[in-house]
Residue frames as a rotation matrix with the C-alpha (Angstrom) as fourth column:
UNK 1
-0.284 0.893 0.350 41.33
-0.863 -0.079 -0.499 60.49
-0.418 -0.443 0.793 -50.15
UNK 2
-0.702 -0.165 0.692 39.33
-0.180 0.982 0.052 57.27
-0.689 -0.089 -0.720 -50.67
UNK 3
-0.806 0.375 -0.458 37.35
-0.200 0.556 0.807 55.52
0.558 0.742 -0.373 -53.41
UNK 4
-0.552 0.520 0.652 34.38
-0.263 0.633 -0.728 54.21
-0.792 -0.573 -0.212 -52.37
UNK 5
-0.982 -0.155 -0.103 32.27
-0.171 0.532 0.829 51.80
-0.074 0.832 -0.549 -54.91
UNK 6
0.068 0.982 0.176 28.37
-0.989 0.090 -0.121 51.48
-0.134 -0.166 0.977 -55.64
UNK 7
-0.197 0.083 0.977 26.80
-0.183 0.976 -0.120 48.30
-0.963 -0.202 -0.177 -56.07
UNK 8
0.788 0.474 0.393 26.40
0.252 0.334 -0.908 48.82
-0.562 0.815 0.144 -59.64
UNK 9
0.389 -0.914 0.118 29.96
0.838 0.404 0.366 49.65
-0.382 -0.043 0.923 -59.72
UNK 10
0.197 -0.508 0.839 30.59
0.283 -0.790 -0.544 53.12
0.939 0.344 -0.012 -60.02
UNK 11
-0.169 -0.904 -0.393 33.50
0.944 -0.034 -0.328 54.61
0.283 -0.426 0.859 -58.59
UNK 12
0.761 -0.143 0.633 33.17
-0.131 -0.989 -0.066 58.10
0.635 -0.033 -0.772 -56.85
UNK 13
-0.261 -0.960 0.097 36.70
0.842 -0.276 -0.463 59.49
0.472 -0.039 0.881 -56.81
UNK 14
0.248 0.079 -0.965 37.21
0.509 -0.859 0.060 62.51
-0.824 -0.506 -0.254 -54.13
UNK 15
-0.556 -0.827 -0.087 39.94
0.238 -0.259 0.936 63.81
-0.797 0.499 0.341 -56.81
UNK 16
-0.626 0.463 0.627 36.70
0.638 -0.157 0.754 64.09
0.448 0.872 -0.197 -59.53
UNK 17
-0.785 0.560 -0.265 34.11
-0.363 -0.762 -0.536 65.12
-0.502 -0.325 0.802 -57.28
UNK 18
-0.365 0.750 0.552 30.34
0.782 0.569 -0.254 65.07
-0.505 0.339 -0.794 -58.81
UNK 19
-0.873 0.078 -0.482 30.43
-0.088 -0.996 -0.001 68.54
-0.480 0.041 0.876 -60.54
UNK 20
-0.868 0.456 0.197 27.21
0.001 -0.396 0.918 67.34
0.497 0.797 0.343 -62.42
UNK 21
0.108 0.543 -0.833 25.59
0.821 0.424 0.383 66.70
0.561 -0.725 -0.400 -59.05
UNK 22
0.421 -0.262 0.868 26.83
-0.285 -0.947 -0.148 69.89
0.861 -0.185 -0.474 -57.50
UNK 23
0.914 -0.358 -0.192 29.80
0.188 -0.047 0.981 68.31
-0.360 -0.932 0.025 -55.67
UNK 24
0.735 -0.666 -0.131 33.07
-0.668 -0.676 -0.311 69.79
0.118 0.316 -0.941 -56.17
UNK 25
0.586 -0.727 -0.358 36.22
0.232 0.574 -0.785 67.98
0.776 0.377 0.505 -56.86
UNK 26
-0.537 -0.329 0.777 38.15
-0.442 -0.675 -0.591 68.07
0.719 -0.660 0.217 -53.72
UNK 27
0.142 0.811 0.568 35.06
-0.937 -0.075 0.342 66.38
0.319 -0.581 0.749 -51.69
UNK 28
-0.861 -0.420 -0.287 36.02
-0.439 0.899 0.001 63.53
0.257 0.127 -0.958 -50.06
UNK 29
-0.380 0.768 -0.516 32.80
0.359 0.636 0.683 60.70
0.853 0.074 -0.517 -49.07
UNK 30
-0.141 0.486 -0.863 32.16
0.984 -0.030 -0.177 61.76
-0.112 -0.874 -0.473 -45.52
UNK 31
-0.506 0.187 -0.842 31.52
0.243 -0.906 -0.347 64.99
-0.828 -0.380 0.413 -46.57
UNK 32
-0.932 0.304 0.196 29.13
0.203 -0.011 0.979 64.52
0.300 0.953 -0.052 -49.45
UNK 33
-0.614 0.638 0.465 25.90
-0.744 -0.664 -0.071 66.12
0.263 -0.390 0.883 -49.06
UNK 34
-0.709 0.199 0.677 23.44
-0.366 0.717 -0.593 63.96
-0.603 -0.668 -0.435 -47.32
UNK 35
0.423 0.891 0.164 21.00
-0.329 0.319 -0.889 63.70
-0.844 0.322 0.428 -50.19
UNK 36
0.121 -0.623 -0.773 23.41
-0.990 -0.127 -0.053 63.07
-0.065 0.772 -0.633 -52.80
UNK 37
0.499 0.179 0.848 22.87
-0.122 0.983 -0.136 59.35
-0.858 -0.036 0.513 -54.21
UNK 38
-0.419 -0.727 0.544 24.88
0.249 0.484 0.839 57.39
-0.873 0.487 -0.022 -56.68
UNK 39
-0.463 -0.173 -0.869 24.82
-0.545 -0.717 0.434 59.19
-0.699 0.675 0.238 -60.40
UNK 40
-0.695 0.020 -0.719 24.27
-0.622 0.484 0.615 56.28
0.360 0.875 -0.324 -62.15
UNK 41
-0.609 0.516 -0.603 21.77
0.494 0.841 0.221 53.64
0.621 -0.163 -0.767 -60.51
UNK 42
-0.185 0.445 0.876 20.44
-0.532 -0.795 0.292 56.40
0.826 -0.412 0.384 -57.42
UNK 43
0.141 -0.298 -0.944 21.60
0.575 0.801 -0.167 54.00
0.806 -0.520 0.284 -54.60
UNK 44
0.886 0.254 0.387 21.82
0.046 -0.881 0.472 55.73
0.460 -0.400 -0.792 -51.64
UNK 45
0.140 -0.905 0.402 25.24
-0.859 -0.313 -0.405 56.06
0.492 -0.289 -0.821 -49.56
UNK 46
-0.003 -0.392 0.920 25.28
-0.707 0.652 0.276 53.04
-0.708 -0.649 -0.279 -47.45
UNK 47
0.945 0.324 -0.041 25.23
-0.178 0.408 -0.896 51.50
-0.274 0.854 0.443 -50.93
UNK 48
0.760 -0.639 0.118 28.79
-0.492 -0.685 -0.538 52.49
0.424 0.350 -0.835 -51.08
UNK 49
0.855 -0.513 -0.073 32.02
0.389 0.542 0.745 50.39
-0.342 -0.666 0.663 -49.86
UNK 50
0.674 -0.623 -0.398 35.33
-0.700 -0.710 -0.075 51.93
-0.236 0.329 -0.914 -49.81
UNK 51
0.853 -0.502 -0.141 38.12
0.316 0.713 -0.626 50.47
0.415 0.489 0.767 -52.00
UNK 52
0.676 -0.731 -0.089 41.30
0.306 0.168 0.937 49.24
-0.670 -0.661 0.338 -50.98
């Protein structure tokens, strides 16, 4: 599964998940809940660009 990067440069790994967000490890980006925003800064998903 892919990477995908905020603009303030955190990284959300499928393979971690957000378990302190209540997303399970295992989750890949298109299936993150729709309110779920970046942990660190609260960017919202189209904030997000997926790494190569």
């Amino acid at each position: 599964m892919e990477k995908y990067e905020c603009v303030c440069g955190y990284v959300y790994d499928p393979a971690d998940g957000d378990p302190d967000n209540g997303v399970e490890p295992g989750t890949s980006f298109a299936d993150l809940p729709e309110e779920w925003v970046c942990p660190l800064c609260g960017a919202s998903q189209d904030n997000f660009e997926k790494l190569d």
